[in-house]
N, C-alpha and C positions, 0 to 999 in steps of 0.2 A: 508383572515383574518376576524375574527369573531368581528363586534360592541358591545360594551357593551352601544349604546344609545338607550335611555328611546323612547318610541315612541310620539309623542306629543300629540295625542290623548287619551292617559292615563292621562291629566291633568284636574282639575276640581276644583268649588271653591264651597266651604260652606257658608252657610250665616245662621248661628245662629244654626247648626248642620242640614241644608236641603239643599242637593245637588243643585244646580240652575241647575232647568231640559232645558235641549236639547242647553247645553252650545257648541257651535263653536271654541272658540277664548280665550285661557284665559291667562294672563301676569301675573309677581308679579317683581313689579319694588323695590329694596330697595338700600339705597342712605347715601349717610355721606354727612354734610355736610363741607369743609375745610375751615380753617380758615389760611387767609394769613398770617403771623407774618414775613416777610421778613423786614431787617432793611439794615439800610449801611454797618455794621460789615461785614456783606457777601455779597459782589457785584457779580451783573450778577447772584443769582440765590435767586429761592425762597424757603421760611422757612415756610411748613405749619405744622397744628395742629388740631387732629380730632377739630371736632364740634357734633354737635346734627345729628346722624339718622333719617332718614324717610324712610317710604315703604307707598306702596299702591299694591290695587288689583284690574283687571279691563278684561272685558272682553264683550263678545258679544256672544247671545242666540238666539233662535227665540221665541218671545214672544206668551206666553203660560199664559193663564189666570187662568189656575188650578191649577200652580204651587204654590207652597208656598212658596218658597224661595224667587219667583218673588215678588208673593203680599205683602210678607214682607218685601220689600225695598221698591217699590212704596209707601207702607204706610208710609214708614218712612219719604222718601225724601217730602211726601204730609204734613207732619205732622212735629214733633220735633224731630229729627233724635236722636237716643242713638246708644251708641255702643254698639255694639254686638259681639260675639266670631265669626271671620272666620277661614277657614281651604281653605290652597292652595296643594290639593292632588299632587301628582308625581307620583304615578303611579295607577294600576288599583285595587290594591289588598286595597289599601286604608291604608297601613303601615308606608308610607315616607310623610310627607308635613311638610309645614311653618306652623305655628298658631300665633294668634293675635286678638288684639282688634281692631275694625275698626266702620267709621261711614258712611257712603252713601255721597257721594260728588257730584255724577251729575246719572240722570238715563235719557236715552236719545229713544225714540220710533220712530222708521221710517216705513215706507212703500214703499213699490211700486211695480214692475211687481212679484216679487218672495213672499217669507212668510214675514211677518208681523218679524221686528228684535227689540231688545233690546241691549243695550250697557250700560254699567254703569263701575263706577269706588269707589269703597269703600278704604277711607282712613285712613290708620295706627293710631293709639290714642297709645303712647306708646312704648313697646318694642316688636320685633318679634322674635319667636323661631321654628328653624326647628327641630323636632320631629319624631320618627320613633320607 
């Protein structure tokens, strides 16, 4: 039997229209939040009701000092963070993704015996729309 699944590797994120070079790892979390309204009229179960959406985008790269994608979030998270246009790709031809407004929430630098890594999480400002 033949998969029609995407490979994970064909995933990628944008960050203000510049691919984050030598991205690893990348996620796109999007979320409702529920609102209980459960009363006594209806015992033993619960009565919810959307609430407000949220997403966020986050992922892990090897830190690359020439990138621009990179320097443009470090500056931001260094500075007054704005948001800016992301793009969460699906596959390789660059046709299918998520878009959104997003702002830098954490950029995180590590080291040790392997390459020099970066991790960060850029969060939703608004609504997300997947696009193709």
């Amino acid at each position: 039997m033949t998969t029609s699944a995407i490979r994970g590797v064909f995933a990628s994120i944008k960050y203000n229209s510049n691919e984050i070079a030598e991205c690893k790892d990348a996620k796109i979390s999007i979320s409702n939040k529920l609102i209980d309204v459960s009363n006594f009229d209806v015992p033993g179960w619960e009565e919810l009701i959307a609430g407000r959406g949220n997403w966020n985008m986050s992922g892990k790269a090897n830190f690359i000092n020439a990138s621009t994608a990179q320097a443009a979030i470090e500056t931001a998270i260094l500075g007054t963070p704005t948001a800016v246009s992301v793009h969460f790709l699906l596959n390789s031809a660059g046709d299918d993704w998520y878009t959104g407004t997003a702002l830098i929430e954490s950029w995180n630098v590590s080291g040790s015996e392997g390459a020099m890594e970066v991790d960060f999480t850029l969060r939703g400002s608004g609504a997300i729309a997947r696009e193709s």
